[in-house]
C-alpha positions as MATLAB code, in Angstrom:
seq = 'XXXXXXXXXXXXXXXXXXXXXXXXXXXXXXXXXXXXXXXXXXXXXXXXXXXXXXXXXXXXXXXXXXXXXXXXXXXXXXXXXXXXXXXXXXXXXXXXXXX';
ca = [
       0.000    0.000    0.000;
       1.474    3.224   -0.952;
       2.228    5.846    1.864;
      -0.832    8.053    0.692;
      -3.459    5.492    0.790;
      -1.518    4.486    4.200;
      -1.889    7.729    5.586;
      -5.502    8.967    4.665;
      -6.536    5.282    6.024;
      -4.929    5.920    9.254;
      -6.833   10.031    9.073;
      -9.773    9.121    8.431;
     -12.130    9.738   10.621;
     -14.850    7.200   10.341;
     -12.365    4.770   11.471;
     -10.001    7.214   13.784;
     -11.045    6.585   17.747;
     -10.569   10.529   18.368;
     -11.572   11.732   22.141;
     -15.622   12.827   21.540;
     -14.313   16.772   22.761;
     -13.006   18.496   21.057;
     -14.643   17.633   17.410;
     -13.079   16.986   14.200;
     -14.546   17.962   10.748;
     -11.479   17.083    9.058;
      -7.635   16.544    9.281;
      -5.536   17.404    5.910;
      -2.208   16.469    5.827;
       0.923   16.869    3.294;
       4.251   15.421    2.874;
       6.809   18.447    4.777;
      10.676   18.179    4.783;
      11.539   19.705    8.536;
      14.509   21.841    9.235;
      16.441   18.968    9.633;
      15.911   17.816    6.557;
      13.738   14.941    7.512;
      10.586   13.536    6.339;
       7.756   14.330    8.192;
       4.067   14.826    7.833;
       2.176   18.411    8.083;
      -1.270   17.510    9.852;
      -3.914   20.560    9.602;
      -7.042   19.556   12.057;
     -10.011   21.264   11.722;
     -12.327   21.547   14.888;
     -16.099   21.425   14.142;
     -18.063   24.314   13.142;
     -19.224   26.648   16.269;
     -16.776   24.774   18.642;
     -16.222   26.586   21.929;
     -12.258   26.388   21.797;
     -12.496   28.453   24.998;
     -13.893   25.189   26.698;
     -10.795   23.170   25.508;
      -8.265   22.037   27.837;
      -4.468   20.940   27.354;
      -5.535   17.757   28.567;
      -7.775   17.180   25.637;
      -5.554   18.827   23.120;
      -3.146   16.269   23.971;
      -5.296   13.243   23.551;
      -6.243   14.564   20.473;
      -2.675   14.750   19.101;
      -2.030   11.625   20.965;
      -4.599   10.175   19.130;
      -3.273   10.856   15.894;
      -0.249    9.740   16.267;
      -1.007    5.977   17.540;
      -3.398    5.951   14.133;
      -0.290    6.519   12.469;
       1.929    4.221   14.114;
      -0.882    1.611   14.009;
      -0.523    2.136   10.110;
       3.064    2.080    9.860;
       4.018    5.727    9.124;
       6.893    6.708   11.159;
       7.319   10.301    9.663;
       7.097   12.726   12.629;
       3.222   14.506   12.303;
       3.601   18.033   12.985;
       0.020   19.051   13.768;
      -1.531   22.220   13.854;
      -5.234   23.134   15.252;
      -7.893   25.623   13.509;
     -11.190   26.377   13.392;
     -13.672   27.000   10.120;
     -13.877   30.398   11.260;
     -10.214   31.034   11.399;
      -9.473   29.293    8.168;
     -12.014   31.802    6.260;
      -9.936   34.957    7.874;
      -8.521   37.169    5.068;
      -4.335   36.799    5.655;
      -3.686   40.380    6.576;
      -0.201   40.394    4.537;
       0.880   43.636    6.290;
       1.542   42.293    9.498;
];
């Protein structure tokens, strides 16, 4: 199985055991070279729509991330996942260039 089809198997989440708080809409991910100059994996989660990050602990952050990271050890990938967090509302933010 090719690392692609690897990697969106162990992503997707109708098959991911993700904690039920915080929710996930989606995770999109890319091959990334680090600053080392290793392979890794660029991980982009999207919470759900409306979802009170203000009600989000560390705790739960980690198991999220925690999460992830067993799927992807469970499927074989060893590239590091650097993950980053972001809401829908966030994502449709014009980039203010200027700053």
């Amino acid at each position: 199985m090719a690392v692609d089809e690897k990697t969106n198997e162990a992503l997707d989440l109708r098959k991911l055991k993700l904690p039920p708080f915080p929710p996930v809409s989606k995770i999109d991910w890319q091959e990334y070279e680090d600053s080392t100059g290793d392979d890794a994996l660029r991980l982009l989660v999207i919470f759900a729509e409306n979802t009170d990050v203000d009600k989000i602990t560390g705790q739960q952050l980690g198991d999220l991330k925690r999460a992830i990271r067993d799927s992807l050890i469970a499927h074989g990938i060893e590239k590091f996942p650097y993950i980053s967090i972001t809401t829908p509302e966030e994502l449709a933010e014009p980039i203010d260039e200027d700053e």
